[in-house]
C-alpha positions as CSV (number, residue, x, y, z in Angstrom):
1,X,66.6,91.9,88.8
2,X,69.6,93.7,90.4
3,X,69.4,97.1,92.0
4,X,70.3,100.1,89.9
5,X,74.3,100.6,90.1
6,X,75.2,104.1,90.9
7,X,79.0,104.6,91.7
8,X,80.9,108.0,92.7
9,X,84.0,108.3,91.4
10,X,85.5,111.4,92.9
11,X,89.0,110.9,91.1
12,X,91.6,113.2,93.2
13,X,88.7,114.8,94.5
14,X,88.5,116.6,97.2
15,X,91.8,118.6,98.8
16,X,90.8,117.6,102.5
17,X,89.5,114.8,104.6
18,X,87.1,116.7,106.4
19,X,85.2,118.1,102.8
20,X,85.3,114.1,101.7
21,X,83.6,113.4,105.0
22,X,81.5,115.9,104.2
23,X,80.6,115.3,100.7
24,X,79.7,111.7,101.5
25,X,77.5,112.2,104.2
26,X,75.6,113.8,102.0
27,X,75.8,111.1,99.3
28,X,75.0,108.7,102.1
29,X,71.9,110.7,102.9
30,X,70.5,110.3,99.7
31,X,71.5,106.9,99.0
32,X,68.9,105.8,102.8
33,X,66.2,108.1,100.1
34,X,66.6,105.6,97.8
35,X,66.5,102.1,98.7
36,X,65.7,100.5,95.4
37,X,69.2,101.7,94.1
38,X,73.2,100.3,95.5
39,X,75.3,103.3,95.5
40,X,78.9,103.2,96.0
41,X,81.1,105.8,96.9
42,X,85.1,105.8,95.5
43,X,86.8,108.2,96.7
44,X,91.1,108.8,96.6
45,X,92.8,106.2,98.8
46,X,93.9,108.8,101.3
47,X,90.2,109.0,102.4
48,X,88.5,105.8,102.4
49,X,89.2,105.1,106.0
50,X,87.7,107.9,107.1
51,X,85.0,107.8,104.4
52,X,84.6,103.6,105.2
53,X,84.1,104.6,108.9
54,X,80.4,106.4,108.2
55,X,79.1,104.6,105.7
56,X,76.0,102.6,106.4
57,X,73.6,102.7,103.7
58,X,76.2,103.3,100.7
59,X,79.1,100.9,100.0
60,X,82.8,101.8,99.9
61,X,84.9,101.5,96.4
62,X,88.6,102.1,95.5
63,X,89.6,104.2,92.6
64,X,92.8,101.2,92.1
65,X,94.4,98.3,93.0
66,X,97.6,96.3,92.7
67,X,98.0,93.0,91.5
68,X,99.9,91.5,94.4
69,X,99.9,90.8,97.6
70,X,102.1,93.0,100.8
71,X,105.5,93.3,99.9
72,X,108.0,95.9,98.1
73,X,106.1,98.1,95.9
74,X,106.5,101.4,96.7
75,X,103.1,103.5,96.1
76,X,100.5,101.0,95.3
77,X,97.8,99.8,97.3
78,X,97.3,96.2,97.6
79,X,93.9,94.2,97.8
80,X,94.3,93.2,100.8
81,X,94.9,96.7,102.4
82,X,91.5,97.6,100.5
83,X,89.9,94.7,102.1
84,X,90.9,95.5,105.8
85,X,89.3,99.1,105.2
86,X,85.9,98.0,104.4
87,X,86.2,98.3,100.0
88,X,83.8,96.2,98.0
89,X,84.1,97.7,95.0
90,X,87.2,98.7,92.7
91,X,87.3,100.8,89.8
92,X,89.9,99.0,86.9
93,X,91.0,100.1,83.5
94,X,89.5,104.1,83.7
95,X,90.8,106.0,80.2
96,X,92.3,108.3,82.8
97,X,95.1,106.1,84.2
98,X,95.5,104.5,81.0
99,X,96.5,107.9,79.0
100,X,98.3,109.1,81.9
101,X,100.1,106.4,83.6
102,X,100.4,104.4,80.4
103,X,98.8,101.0,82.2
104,X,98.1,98.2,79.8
105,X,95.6,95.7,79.1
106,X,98.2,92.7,80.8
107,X,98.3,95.2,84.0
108,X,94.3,95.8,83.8
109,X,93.8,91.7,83.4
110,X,96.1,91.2,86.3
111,X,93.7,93.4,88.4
112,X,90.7,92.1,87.5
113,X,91.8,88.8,88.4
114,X,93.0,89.6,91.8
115,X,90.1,90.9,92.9
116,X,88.2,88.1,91.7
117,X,90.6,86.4,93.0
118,X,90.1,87.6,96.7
119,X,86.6,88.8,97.0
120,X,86.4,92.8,95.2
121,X,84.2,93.3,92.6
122,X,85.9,95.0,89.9
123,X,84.3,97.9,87.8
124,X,86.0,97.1,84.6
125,X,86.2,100.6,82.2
126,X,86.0,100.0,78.5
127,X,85.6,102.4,76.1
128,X,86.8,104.0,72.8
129,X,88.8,107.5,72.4
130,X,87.0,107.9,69.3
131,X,83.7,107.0,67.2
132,X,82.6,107.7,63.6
133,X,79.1,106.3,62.8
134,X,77.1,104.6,64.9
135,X,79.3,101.1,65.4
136,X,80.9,100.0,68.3
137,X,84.5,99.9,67.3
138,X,86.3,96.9,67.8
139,X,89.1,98.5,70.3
140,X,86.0,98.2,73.0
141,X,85.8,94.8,72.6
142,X,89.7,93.7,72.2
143,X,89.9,95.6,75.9
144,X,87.1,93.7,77.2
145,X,89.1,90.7,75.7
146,X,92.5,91.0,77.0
147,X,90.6,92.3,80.5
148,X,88.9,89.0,80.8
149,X,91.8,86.7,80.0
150,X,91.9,83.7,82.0
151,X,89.2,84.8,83.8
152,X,86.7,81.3,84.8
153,X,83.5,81.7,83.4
154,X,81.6,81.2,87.4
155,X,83.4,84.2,88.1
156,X,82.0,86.7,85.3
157,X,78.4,87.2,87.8
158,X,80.8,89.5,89.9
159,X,81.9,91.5,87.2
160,X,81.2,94.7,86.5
161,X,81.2,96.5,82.8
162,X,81.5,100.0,83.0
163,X,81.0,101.4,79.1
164,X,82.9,104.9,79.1
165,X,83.8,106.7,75.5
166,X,86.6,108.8,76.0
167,X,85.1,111.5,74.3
168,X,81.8,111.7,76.3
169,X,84.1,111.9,79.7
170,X,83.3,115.4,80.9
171,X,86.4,116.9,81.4
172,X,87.5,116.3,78.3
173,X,87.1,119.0,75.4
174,X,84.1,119.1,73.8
175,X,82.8,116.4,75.8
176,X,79.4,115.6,75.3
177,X,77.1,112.3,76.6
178,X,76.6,109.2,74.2
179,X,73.0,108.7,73.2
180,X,70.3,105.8,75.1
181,X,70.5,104.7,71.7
182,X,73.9,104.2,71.4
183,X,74.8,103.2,74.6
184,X,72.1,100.1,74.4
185,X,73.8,98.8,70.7
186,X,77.0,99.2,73.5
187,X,75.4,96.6,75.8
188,X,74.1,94.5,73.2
189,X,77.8,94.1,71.7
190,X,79.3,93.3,74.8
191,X,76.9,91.4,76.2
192,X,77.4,89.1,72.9
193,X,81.1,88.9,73.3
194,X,80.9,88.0,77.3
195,X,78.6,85.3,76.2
196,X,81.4,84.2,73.7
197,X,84.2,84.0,76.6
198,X,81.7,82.3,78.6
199,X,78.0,81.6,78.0
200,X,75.1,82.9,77.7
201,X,74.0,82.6,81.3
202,X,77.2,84.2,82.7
203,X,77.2,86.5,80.6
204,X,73.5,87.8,81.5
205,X,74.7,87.8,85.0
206,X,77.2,90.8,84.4
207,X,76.2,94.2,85.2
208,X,76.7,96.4,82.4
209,X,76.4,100.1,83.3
210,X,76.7,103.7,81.2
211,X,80.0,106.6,82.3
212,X,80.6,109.7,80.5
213,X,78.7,113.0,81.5
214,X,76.0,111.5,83.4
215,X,74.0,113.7,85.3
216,X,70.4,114.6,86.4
217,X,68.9,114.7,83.1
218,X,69.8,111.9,81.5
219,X,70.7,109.3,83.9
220,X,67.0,108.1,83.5
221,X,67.3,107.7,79.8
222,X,70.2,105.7,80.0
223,X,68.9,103.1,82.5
224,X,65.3,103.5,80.9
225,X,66.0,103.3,76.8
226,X,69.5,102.2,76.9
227,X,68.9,99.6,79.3
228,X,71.9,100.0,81.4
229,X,72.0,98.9,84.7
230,X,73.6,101.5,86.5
231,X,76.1,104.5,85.8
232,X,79.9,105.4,86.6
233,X,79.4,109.3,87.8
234,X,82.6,111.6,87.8
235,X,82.1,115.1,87.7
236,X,78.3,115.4,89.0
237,X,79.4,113.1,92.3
238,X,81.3,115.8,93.5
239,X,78.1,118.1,93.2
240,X,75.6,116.3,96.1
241,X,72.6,118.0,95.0
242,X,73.0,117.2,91.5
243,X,74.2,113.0,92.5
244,X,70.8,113.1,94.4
245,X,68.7,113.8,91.8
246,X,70.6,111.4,90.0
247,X,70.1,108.5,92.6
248,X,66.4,109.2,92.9
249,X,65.6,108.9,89.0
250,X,67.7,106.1,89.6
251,X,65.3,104.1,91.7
252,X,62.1,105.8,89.2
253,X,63.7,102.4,86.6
């Protein structure tokens, strides 16, 4: 059974290199605590150099990626480049950066399949704005869909599902977290529809984890009753006391 997945994502978090250096030695520290549980850290671009440079126990992430290769477009960050800096992981298809910068499920496939592509393992975000009753709604799975397109079925054991309800995202108003409950009829559904773009065996191999205001209290729940297999942190990574606790009841699954 895999390790516990327990990723950082520090969005534009902090102002300086030297508090990012800071924060994740910290994170480091309690990541060597807990050795049953892979933490990764994904922190903005402008610091993963210096953040990739200390990192022994935890692994490195990236909050983006582009599609293609080197070549003339202006502010992105290209898989390779993330490659040459040490980053394993790469966070895809987050609500935030498809409210604000308007990407679309075409752009979010393309990125998936590029890291696929060339060795990243891609933390694909689903997730609803908006839920009444207890179903699933069917906009999870259409992005799931249209993420995986043309993805080969050999490739889905390298995925990553990260299930995140907009409205459970902390720094939204009137956030609140999903329920164990809820978040397990979350994996069930899409671990149904991966095994209908692939098969049953694939699909078993993907890591499915829980995002939207985890934190010390109820990470344990999630991974216990809900059956997740890890969690996407935002707001209580940037908090190293709190992320500890939340790694070590990590590694209590």
């Amino acid at each position: 059974m895999a390790k516990p997945l327990i990723i950082a994502n520090w969005k534009a978090n902090p102002d300086s290199a030297v508090r990012a250096v800071v924060l994740a030695k910290k994170i480091e520290q309690a990541a060597r605590a807990a050795p049953k549980v892979e933490v990764v850290i994904a922190p903005p671009s402008p610091f993963l150099f210096s953040i990739g440079h200390i990192l022994r126990r935890t692994k490195l992430g990236a909050q983006n990626v582009f599609w293609e290769d080197l070549g003339p477009y202006t502010g992105e960050v290209s898989w390779r480049q993330l490659k040459h800096l040490g980053v394993q992981y790469v966070i895809i298809g987050h609500s935030e950066r498809r409210r604000y910068l308007e990407e679309t499920d075409e752009m979010i496939n393309k990125k998936v399949l590029a890291t696929l592509d060339h060795g990243l393992i891609p933390v694909l975000c689903v997730g609803e704005w908006e839920r009444s009753g207890n179903e699933i709604p069917a906009v999870v799975g259409e992005q799931l869909k249209r993420a995986l397109k043309r993805v080969e079925p050999s490739r889905m054991k390298n995925l990553v599902v990260a299930y995140e309800p907009v409205w459970a995202i902390s720094t939204n108003p009137g956030a609140r977290a999903d329920t164990p409950d809820s978040a397990f009829r979350a994996l069930v559904y899409l671990r149904r529809l991966l095994a209908s773009l692939c098969s049953r065996r694939a699909a078993e191999a993907v890591r499915i984890i829980y995002g939207g205001s985890v934190n010390a209290q109820n990470i344990y729940p999630f991974l216990k009753e809900g059956k997740m297999q890890g969690a996407l942190v935002g707001g209580a990574s940037l908090f190293p006391q709190e992320f500890a606790k939340i790694v070590v009841r990590a590694s209590d699954t």
